[in-house]
MDAnalysis code that builds the backbone (N, CA, C; Angstrom):
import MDAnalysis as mda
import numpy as np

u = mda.Universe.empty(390, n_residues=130, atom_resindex=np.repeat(np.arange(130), 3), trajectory=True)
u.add_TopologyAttr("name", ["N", "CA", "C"] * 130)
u.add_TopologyAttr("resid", np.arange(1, 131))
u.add_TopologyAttr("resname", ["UNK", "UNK", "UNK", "UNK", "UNK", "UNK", "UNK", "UNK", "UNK", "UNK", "UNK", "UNK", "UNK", "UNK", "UNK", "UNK", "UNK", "UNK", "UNK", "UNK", "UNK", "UNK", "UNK", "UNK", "UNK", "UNK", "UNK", "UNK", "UNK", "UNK", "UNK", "UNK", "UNK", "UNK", "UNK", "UNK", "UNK", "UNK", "UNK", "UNK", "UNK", "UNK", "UNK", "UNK", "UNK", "UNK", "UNK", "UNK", "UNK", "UNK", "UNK", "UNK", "UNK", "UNK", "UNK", "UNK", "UNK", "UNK", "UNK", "UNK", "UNK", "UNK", "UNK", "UNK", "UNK", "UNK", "UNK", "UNK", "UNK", "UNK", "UNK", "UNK", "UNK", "UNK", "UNK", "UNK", "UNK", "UNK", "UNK", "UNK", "UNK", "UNK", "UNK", "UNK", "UNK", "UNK", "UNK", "UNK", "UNK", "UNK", "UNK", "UNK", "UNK", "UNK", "UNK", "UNK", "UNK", "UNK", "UNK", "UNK", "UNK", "UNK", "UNK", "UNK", "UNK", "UNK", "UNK", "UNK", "UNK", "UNK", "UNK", "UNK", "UNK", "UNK", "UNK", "UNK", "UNK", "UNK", "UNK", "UNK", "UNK", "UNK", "UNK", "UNK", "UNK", "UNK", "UNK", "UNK", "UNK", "UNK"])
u.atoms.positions = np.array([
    [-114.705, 220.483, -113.451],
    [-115.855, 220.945, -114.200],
    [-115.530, 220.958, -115.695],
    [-114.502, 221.660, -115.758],
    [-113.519, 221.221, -117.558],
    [-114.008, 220.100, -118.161],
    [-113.093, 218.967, -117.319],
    [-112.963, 218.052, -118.017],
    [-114.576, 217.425, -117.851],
    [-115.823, 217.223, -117.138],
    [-117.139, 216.942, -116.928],
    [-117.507, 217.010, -118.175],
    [-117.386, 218.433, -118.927],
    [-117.605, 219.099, -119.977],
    [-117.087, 218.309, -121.354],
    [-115.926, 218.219, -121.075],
    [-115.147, 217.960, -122.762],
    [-116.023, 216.543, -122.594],
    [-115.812, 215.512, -121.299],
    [-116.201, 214.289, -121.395],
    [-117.729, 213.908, -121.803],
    [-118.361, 214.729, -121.340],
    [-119.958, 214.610, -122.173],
    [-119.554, 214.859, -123.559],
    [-119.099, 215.729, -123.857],
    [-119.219, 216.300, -125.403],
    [-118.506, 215.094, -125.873],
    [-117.364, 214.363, -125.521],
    [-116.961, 213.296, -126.567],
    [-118.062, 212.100, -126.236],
    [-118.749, 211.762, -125.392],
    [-119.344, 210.809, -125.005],
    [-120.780, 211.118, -126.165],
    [-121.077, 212.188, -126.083],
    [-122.166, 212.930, -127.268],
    [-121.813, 212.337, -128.572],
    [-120.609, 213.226, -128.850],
    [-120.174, 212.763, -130.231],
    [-120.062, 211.684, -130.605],
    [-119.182, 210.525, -129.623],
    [-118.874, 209.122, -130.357],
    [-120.650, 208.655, -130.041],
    [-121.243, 208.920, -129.058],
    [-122.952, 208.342, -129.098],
    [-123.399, 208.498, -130.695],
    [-123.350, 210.189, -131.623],
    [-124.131, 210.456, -132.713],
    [-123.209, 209.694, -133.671],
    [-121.648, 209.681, -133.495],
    [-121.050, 208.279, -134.648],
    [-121.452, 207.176, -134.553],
    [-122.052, 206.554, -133.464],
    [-122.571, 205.026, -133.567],
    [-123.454, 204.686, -133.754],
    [-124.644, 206.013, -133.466],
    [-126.039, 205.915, -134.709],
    [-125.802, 205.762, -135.788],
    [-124.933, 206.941, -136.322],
    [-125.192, 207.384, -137.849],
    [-124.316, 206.187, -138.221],
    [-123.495, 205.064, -137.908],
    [-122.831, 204.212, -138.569],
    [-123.455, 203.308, -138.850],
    [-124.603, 203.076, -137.805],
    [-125.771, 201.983, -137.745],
    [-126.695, 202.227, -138.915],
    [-126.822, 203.386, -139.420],
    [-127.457, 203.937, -140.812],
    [-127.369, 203.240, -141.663],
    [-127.422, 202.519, -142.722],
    [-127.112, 201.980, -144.188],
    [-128.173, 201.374, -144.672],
    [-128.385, 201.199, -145.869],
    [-129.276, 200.695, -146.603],
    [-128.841, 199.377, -147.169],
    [-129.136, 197.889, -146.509],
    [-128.718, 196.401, -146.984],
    [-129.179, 195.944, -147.737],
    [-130.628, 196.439, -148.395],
    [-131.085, 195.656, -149.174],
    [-132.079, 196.511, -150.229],
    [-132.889, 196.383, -150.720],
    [-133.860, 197.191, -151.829],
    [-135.336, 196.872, -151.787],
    [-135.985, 197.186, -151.191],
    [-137.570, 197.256, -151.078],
    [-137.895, 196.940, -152.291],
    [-139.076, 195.821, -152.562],
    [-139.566, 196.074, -153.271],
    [-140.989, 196.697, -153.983],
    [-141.351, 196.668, -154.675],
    [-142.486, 197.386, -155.522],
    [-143.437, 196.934, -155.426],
    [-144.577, 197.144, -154.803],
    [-146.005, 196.443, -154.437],
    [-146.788, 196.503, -155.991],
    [-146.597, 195.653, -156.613],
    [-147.116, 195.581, -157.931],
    [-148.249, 194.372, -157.841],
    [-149.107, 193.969, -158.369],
    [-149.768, 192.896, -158.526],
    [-149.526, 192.587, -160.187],
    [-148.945, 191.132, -160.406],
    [-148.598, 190.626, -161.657],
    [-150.364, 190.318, -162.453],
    [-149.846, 191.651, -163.570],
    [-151.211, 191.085, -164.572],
    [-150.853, 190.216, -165.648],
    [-151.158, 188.780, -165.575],
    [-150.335, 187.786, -166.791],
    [-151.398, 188.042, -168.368],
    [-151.956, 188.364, -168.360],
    [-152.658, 189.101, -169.762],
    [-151.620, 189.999, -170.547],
    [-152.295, 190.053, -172.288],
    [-151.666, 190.666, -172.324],
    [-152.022, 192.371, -172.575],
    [-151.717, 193.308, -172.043],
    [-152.491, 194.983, -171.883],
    [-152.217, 195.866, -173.301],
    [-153.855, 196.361, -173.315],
    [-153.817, 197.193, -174.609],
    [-153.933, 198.607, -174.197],
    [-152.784, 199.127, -174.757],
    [-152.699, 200.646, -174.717],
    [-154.248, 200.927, -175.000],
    [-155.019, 200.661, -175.957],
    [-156.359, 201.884, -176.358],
    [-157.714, 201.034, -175.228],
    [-157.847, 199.514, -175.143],
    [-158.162, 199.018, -174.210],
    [-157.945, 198.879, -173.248],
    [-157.220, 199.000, -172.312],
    [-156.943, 199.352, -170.835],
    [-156.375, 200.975, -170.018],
    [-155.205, 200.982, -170.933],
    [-154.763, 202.333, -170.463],
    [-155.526, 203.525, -170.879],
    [-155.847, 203.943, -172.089],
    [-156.805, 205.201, -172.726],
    [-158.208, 205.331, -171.654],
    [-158.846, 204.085, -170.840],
    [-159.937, 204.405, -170.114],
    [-159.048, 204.841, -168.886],
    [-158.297, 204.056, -168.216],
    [-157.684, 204.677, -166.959],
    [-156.933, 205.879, -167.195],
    [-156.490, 206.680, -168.443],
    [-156.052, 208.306, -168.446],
    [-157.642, 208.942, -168.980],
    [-158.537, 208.582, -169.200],
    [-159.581, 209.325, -169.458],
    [-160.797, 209.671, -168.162],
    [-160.300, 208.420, -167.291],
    [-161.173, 208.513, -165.710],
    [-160.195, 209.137, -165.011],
    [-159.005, 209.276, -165.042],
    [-158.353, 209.619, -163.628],
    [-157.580, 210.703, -164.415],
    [-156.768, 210.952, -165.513],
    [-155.798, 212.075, -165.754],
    [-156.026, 213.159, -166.561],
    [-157.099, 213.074, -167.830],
    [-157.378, 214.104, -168.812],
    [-158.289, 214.494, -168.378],
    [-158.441, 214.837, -167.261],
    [-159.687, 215.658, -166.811],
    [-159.693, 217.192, -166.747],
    [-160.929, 217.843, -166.840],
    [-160.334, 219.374, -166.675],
    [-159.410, 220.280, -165.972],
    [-158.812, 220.502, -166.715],
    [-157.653, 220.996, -165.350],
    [-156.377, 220.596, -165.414],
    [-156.353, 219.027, -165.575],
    [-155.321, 218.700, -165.499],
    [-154.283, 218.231, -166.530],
    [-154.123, 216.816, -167.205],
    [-153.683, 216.208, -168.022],
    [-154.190, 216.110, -169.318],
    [-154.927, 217.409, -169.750],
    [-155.449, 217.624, -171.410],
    [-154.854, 218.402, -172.058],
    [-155.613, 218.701, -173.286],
    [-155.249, 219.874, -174.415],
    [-154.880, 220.923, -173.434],
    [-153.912, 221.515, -173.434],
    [-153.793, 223.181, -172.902],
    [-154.085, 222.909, -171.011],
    [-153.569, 221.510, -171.121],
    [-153.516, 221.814, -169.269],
    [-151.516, 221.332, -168.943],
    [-151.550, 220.485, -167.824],
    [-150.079, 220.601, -167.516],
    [-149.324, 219.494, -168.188],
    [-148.344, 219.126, -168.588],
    [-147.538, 218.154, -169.095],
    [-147.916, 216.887, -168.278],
    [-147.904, 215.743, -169.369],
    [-147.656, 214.708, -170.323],
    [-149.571, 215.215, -170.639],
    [-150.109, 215.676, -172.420],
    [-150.999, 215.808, -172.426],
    [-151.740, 214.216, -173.045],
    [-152.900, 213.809, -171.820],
    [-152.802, 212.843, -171.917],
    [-154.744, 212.376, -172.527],
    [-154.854, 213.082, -172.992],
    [-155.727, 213.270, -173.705],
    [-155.930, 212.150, -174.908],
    [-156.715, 211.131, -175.630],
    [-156.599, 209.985, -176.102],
    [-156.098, 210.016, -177.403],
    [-156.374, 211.166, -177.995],
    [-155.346, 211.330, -179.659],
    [-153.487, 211.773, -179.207],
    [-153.572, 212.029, -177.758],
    [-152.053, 212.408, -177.751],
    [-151.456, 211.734, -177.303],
    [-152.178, 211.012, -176.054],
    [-151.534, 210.496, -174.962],
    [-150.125, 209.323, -175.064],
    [-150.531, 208.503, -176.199],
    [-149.452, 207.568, -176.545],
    [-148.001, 208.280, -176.684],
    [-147.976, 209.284, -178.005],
    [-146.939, 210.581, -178.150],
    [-146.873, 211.387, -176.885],
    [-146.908, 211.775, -176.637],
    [-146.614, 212.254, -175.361],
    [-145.768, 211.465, -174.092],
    [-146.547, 210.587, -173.945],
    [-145.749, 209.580, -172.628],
    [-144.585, 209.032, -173.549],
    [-144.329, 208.376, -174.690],
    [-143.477, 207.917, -175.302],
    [-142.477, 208.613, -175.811],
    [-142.688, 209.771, -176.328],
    [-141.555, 211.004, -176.801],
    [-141.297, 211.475, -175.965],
    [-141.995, 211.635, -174.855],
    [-141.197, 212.813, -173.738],
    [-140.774, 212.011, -172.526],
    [-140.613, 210.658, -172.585],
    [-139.272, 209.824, -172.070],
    [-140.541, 209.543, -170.629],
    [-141.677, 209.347, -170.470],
    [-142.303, 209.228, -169.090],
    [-142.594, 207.882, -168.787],
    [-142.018, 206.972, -170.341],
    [-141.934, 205.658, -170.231],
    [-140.592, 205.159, -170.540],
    [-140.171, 204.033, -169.934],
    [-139.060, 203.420, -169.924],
    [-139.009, 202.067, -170.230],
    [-139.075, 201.596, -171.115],
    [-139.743, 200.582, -172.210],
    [-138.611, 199.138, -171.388],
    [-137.518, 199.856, -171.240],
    [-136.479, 198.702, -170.646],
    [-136.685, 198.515, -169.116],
    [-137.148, 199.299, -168.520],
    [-137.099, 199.201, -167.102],
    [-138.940, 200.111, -166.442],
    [-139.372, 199.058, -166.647],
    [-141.061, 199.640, -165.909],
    [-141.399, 200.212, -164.706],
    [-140.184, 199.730, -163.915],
    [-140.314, 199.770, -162.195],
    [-139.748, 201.135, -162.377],
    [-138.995, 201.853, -163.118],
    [-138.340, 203.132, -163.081],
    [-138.382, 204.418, -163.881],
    [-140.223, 203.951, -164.320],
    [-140.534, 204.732, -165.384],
    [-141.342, 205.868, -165.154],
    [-141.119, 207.180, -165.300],
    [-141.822, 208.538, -164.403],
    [-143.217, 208.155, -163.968],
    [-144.046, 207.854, -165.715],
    [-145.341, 207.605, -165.042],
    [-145.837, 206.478, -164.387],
    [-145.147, 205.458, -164.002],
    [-145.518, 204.479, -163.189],
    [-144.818, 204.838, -161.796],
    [-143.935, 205.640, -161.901],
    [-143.344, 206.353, -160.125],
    [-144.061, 207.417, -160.186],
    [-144.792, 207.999, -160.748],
    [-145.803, 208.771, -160.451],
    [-146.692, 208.295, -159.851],
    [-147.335, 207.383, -160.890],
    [-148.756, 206.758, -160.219],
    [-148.981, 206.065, -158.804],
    [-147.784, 205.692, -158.760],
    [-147.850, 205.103, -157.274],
    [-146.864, 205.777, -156.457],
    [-146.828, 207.081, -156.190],
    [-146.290, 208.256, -155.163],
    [-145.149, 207.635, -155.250],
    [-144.348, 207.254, -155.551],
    [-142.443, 206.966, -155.301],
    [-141.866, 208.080, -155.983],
    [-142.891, 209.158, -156.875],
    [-141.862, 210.234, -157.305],
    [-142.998, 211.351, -157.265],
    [-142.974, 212.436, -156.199],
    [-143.997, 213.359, -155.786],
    [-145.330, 213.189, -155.637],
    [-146.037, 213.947, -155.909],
    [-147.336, 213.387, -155.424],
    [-148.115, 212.467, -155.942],
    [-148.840, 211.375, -155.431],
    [-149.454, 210.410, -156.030],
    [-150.173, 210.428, -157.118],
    [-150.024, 210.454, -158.513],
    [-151.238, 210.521, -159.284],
    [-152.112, 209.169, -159.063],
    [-153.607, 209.579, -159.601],
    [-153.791, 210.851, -159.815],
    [-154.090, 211.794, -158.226],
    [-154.680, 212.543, -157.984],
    [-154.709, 213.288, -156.863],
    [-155.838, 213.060, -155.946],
    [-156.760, 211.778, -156.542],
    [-157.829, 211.528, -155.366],
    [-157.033, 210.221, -154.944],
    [-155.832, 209.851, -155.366],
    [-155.139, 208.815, -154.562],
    [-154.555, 207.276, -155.703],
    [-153.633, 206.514, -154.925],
    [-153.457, 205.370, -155.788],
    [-154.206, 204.255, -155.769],
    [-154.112, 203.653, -156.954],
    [-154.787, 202.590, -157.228],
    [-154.069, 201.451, -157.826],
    [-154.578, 200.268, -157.108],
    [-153.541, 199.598, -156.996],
    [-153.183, 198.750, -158.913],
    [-154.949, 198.559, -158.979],
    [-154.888, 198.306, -160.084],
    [-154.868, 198.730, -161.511],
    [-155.021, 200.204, -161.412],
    [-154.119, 200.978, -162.880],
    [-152.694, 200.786, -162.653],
    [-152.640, 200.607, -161.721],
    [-150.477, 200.545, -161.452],
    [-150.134, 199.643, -161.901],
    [-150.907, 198.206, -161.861],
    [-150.826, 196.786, -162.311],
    [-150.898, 196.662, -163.615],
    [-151.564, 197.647, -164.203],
    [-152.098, 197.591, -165.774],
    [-151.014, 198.446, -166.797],
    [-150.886, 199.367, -166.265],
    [-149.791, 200.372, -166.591],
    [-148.296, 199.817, -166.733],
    [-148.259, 199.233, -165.116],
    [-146.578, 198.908, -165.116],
    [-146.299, 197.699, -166.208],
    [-147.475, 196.678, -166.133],
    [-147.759, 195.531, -167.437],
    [-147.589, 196.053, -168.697],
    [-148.348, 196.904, -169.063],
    [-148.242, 197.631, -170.245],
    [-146.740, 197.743, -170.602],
    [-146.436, 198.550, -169.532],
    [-144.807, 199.299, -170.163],
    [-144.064, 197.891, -170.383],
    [-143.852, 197.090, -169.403],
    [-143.071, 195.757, -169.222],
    [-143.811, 194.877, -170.108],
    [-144.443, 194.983, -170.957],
    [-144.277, 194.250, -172.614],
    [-144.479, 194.718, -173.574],
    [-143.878, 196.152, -173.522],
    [-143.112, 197.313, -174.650],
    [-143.546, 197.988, -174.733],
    [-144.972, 198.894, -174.301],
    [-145.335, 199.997, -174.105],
    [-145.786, 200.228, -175.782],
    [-146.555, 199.161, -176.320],
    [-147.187, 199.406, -177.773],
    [-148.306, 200.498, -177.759],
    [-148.333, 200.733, -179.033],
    [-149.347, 201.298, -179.483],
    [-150.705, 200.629, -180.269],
    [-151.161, 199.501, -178.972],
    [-152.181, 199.004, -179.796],
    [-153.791, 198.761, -179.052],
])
């Protein structure tokens, strides 16, 4: 009965080592982006998609929660407080925001595929101010 015992339990154990060895990550998913070959204007493209979906009451304005994204701030804001990553788009807060890879999806009625397209474009040809 002893040994019944120890022999399940090692038969257990080396079973949960040959899952968890089978574990690893081979390769890197990528980013469901759709390529916008235009070229994107911060006050023409992005200022309407933070004025429909993020500076709304409540949320992303004057005196609501951080990055205030409100259209006299919004550029300063995402740019000084690091939520863009001018060298790397795919890894930039507010584009892993917008498309749920970093907490909840902005904005909060869900993602869209094509502010993500416009946005991540934006940042990935320097995130101007024009």
């Amino acid at each position: 009965m002893f040994h019944s015992r120890v022999l399940r339990r090692v038969i257990i154990a080396g079973g949960c080592l040959w899952f968890l060895a089978g574990c690893y990550q081979n390769k890197t998913v990528p980013l469901e982006v759709a390529e916008v070959r235009r070229a994107v204007s911060f006050s023409q493209d992005i200022i309407p998609i933070l004025n429909k979906s993020c500076n709304t009451s409540g949320c992303h304005n004057t005196g609501g929660q951080a990055p205030n994204l409100s259209a006299s701030s919004a550029y300063n804001s995402l740019v000084i407080g690091n939520y863009v990553d001018k060298n790397a788009a795919a890894t930039s807060i507010l584009y892993l925001k917008m498309t749920g890879k970093r907490g909840i999806p902005m904005p909060v009625s869900g993602t869209n595929k094509e502010y993500n397209a416009l946005v991540y474009a934006w940042i990935k040809q320097g995130a101007s101010s024009n």
